[in-house]
C-alpha positions, 0 to 999 in steps of 0.5 A: 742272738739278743740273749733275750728271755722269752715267754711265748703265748701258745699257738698249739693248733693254729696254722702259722702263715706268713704274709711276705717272704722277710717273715719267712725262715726254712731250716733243715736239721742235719745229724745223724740217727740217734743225735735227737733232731726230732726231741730238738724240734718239739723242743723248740715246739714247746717252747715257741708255743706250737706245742701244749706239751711235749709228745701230745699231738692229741692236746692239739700239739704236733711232732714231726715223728707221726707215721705208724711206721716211725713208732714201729722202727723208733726212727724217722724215716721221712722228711716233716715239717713242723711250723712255729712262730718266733717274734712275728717269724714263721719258722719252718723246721724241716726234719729229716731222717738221719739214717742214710737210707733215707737221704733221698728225704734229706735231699729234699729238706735241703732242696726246700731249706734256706739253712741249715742246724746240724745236730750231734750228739755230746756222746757220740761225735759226728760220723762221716755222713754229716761231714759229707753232708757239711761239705754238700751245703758249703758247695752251695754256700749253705748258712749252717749252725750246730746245735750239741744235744745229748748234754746229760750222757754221763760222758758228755763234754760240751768243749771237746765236742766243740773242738770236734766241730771245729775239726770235722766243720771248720777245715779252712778256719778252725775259728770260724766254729765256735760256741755262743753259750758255754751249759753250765751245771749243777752240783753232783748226784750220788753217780757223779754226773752234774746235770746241765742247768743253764747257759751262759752267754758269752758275748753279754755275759749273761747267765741264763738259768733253767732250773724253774722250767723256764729261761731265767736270767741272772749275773754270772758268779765269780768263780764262772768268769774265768772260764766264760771270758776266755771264751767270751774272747775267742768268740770276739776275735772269731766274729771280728775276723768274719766282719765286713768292716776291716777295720775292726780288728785293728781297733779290737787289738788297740785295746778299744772295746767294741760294743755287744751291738755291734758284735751281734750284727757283725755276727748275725752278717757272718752267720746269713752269708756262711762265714760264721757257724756257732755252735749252741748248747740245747736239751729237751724239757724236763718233765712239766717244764714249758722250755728246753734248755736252749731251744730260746737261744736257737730260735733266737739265732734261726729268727735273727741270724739265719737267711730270709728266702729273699736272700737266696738266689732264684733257681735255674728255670726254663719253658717247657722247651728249654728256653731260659726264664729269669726270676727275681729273687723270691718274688710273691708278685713274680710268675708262679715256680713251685716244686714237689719236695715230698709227696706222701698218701693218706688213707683219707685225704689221697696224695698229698704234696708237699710244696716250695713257693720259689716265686709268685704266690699260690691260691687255692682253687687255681688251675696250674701247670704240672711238668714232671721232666729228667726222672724217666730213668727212675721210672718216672713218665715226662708229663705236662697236664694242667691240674686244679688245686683245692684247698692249701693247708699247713702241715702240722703233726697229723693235722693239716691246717687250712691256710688261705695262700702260700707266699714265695719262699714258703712252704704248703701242702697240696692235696689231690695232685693226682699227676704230680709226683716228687720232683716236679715243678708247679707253675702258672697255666698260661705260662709253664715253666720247668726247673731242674731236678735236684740231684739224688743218689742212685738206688744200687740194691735190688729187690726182686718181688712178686705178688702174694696172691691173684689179688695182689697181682692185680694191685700190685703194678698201680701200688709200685707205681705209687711208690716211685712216685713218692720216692725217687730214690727208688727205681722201679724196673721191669726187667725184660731179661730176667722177668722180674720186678726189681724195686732198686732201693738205697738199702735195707732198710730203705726196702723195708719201709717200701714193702711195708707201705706196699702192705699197709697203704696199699693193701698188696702183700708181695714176696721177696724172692732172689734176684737174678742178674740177667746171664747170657750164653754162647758158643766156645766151639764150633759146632754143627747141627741137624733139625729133622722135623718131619710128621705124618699123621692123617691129613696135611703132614709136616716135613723139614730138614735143615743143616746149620754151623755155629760159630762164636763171634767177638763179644756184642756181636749179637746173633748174625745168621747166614744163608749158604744153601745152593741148589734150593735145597731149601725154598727160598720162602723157608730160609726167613723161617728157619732163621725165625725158629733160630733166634726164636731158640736162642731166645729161650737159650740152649744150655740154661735157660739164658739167651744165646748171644755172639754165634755167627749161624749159617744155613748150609743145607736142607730138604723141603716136600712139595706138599708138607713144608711150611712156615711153622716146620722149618722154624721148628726144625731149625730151632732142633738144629740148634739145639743139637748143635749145642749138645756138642759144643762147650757153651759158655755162661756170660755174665754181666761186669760192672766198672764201679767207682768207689770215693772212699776215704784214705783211711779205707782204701786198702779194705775197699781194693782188698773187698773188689778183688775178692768179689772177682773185681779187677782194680783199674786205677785209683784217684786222689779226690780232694783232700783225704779222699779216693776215687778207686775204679775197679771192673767187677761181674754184677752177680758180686755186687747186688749186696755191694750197696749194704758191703760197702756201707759196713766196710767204710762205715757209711762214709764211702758212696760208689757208682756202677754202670754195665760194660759189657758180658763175659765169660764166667770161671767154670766153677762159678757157672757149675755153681750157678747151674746147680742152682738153677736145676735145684731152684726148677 
């Protein structure tokens, strides 16, 4: 921000600490796959000394791209935090995935951040999921920057991205988006392309060369002036019109001429409250050079221009019971509130947790209260229990760097929490407390697995349940319908990372096999059924006639059984029994195998022996009365229907509402949401859906989001239920 040229002395190795939350900054990089989060970070690594040399976690070095399965799918797929010191401030750098599968870890980067950078690419643009997560943190009135990465692609313009950010960001004020630092490059090669060899400042107007591997001041050149003051003056209006003193303007248009100091603590005001979101130029270091190119200038704007933990608000908290608690702002003396941003497994160390100190200061060896609440539907059990926490360390690439305490605001990894899960909130044992969860999306693609081998079914639940302890973007179900372990995952991908973590963390090898929506059946007819059991071999026979009808009933009617016999045709201690072996083979179903729902069954008559009728032969019989039944009804399938409500943007509404109804969805209404957004509501059978989280992603291009929940079950179109019994009786 100062426009200062900075050597740092290297601290690659060494945990970085923080003794007061005013030393203390948290900042989450945003952007999407590809942009270069995880280069800017060990850019900015290097460069701030916490790296020897790019990409060498071996030389004591740390990147944030460090789990097997990252190298293997060539892209972040976690939430990793990489500490650096800048002018006596510890900068925590979150960096998180870019891929929506994994939002749940960008959740929790936002959740443990005080601001944010927002990195895009000088070739690609900035795709809808940014803009949505751009319009996320300005609801809670996140500071934002953005940093333009890709300088060198042969199509890069740094100025027309510029004015894409200010497009896709700066919708109430265009103004308020704009670059710091112009890149500046050099002659042209034999292909054309100049390369991007510096910066120039504009508010100082200092030229800040790179060419020597290193930051360099010097003048600007003449034939650059015209260029940098026409930006230069823009700049000036933008940060003017964000200044807390009114009276600035006036003076700026009546010709008086503000000084760089002022302008740069009227910017760095503008930038910690959310006013203003500079855009800075930024590119990783050549080959041997010890800083990338603008890395000085971001950790510049991170140190000076971005929030102390001081400055935000203190979470929402409660007792265990629900009282509210009030808390200072990030206080290191207040009572302790830490939450579980991330927890993760390691084959040597166990679970590990990755924490945020809202208040009070953590120590190791202290006892501390553990409170897991809000996430029972995920799978996740409610859970009070007091834990011991052992050392506290730093996360720094594979190393974990033993720290002495955590203070409010900051960031550490606990290891052996063993009841701790993801989500949950640390506090002191004598006084827990409880904060809310954070909101995370709902995984909506199933994955319907079962064990290898005898071996992996053993292990298979304890790995599960690990899993969705790490990950609660992920549901863990049981399925009681179609007995079948279901992990609901966000997508593809995100299914993927599971079943390899299931095989390479926890050693259970699963198979993926088809999921099932849990069908229904039930009469369409009326019908009649006779159940004869009657056996005679030797001994104590068996002897049991009854005589049912079977009549539908409205939908959600359930199984309602009648007694109509007169005479005591049948005992009266053998009507529970039939009825028993009724619902007992309506359980099982009476067509394909699914359960019969919304028959009205009435008892009409029967014939019992004094000496053979029991128990167990009229509930057989009056399991065959049903059956026999069923063979001369029309049985319908019932399948289950989802309302689904899909925000898409205008652009795809029409896909979306033309895609439903070809899923067999009936389209109930649509509702403007917003600017430039639709909230379009449609009924549609859950069998159509099961791939709708993937479809949707594809149609829309990843911009659409959409929620379902059941309704209830109906009949399915004849050829559709041919088609599924035909499966059924190929699959037996």
């Amino acid at each position: 921000m100062g426009d200062k040229a900075h050597t740092h002395p290297g601290a690659a190795g060494r945990a970085v600490t923080a003794d007061h939350p005013a030393s203390l900054r948290n900042v989450v990089l945003v952007g999407p796959s590809g942009a270069g989060k995880t280069t800017l970070v060990e850019a900015l690594a290097l460069t701030a000394g916490a790296l020897k040399r790019a990409g060498r976690v071996e030389d004591g070095g740390c990147v944030s791209d460090y789990d097997e399965i990252e190298h293997r799918q060539q892209r972040s797929v976690q939430l990793s935090v990489v500490p650096v010191s800048w002018d006596g401030i510890k900068i925590n750098l979150l960096d998180t995935p870019g891929y929506v599968d994994f939002v749940g870890e960008l959740r929790a980067g936002l959740r443990a951040a005080d601001a944010a950078l927002f990195v895009v690419s000088a070739a690609d643009g900035v795709d809808g999921s940014t803009r949505m997560v751009w319009e996320e943190c300005a609801a809670v009135g996140m500071p934002r920057a953005i940093v333009v990465t890709h300088l060198e692609a042969a199509r890069a313009d740094f100025e027309e991205m510029t004015r894409v950010c200010a497009e896709a960001f700066g919708a109430e004020d265009p103004d308020a988006v704009l670059p710091l630092y112009l890149p500046l490059r050099g002659p042209a090669g034999p292909d054309g392309h100049a390369p991007v060899t510096g910066l120039v400042g504009l508010l100082t107007r200092t030229v800040f060369d790179y060419t020597s591997g290193r930051c360099a001041q010097a003048e600007p050149d003449a034939e650059q002036l015209p260029r940098m003051d026409e930006a230069r003056n823009r700049l000036i209006e933008g940060i003017i019109s964000e200044s807390e003193d009114e009276t600035l303007m006036d003076r700026y248009l009546g010709g008086e001429q503000v000084d760089v100091e002022t302008l740069i603590k009227d910017l760095e005001r503008a930038v910690a409250r959310a006013a203003f979101f500079p855009v800075l130029p930024a590119a990783p270091a050549a080959e041997g050079a010890a800083q990338g190119l603008g890395t000085v200038q971001v950790l510049e704007l991170i140190a000076r221009g971005f929030p102390t933990p001081l400055e935000r608000e203190a979470p929402a908290v409660t007792t265990v019971d629900g009282a509210p608690r009030e808390l200072k702002p990030c206080d290191p003396d207040g009572p302790l509130v830490a939450e579980v941003v991330k927890t993760a497994s390691d084959p040597y160390v166990g679970r590990i947790s990755l924490v945020r100190v809202f208040s009070g200061t953590l120590r190791p060896d202290e006892t501390v209260h553990v409170s897991g609440h809000g996430l029972t539907d995920r799978g996740h059990e409610d859970h009070d229990v007091d834990e011991r926490i052992g050392a506290l360390s730093m996360p720094f690439g594979k190393q974990q760097c033993p720290v002495p305490q955590a203070v409010a605001g900051d960031l550490v990894s606990v290891a052996k929490l063993s009841r701790a899960e993801t989500g949950d909130t640390l506090s002191a044992k004598d006084e827990p407390l409880l904060m809310a969860p954070w909101e995370m999306p709902d995984p909506l693609l199933p994955l319907a697995v079962q064990a290898h081998s005898k071996a992996d079914e053993d292990k298979l639940s304890q790995g599960l349940a690990r899993l969705a302890a790490e990950d609660p973007t992920m549901r863990l179900e049981q399925n009681q319908d179609t007995h079948q372990v279901v992990l609901w995952c966000l997508g593809e991908a995100h299914a993927d990372v599971a079943l390899e973590r299931l095989r390479t963390r926890y050693g259970v090898q699963v198979d993926v096999v088809p999921y099932r929506v849990a069908l229904r059946e039930t009469f369409a007819t009326k019908a009649a059924g006779r159940g004869r059991h009657v056996k005679q071999s030797g001994g104590h026979g068996q002897y049991a006639i009854c005589e049912i009808e079977v009549e539908p009933l409205p939908g959600g009617s359930g199984i309602e059984f009648v007694d109509k016999v007169v005479g005591g045709a049948v005992p009266r201690q053998f009507v529970p029994s039939v009825e028993k072996g009724v619902r007992a083979q309506a359980a099982k179903g009476v067509a394909a195998g699914y359960p019969l729902v919304d028959v009205r069954v009435t008892l009409v008559d029967g014939k019992a022996h004094s000496v053979d009728s029991s128990d167990a032969a009229f509930q057989t019989a009056g399991a065959l009365a049903l059956r026999e039944a069923a063979q001369d009804a029309t049985i319908h399938l019932l399948e289950p229907v989802a309302e689904v409500s899909v925000l898409v943007g205008d652009d795809y509404v029409g896909a979306v509402m033309s895609d439903l109804s070809s899923r067999r969805g009936r389209v109930l209404g649509t509702e403007q949401i917003g600017s430039g957004r639709t909230l379009v509501r449609a009924e549609v059978p859950e069998m159509e859906i099961s791939r709708y989280a993937v479809d949707l992603r594809s149609l829309s291009h990843g911009t659409a989001r959409f929620d379902r929940r059941y309704v209830r079950h109906e009949p399915m179109p004849p050829h559709v239920a041919d088609r599924v019994l035909a499966q059924e009786r190929a699959a037996s």
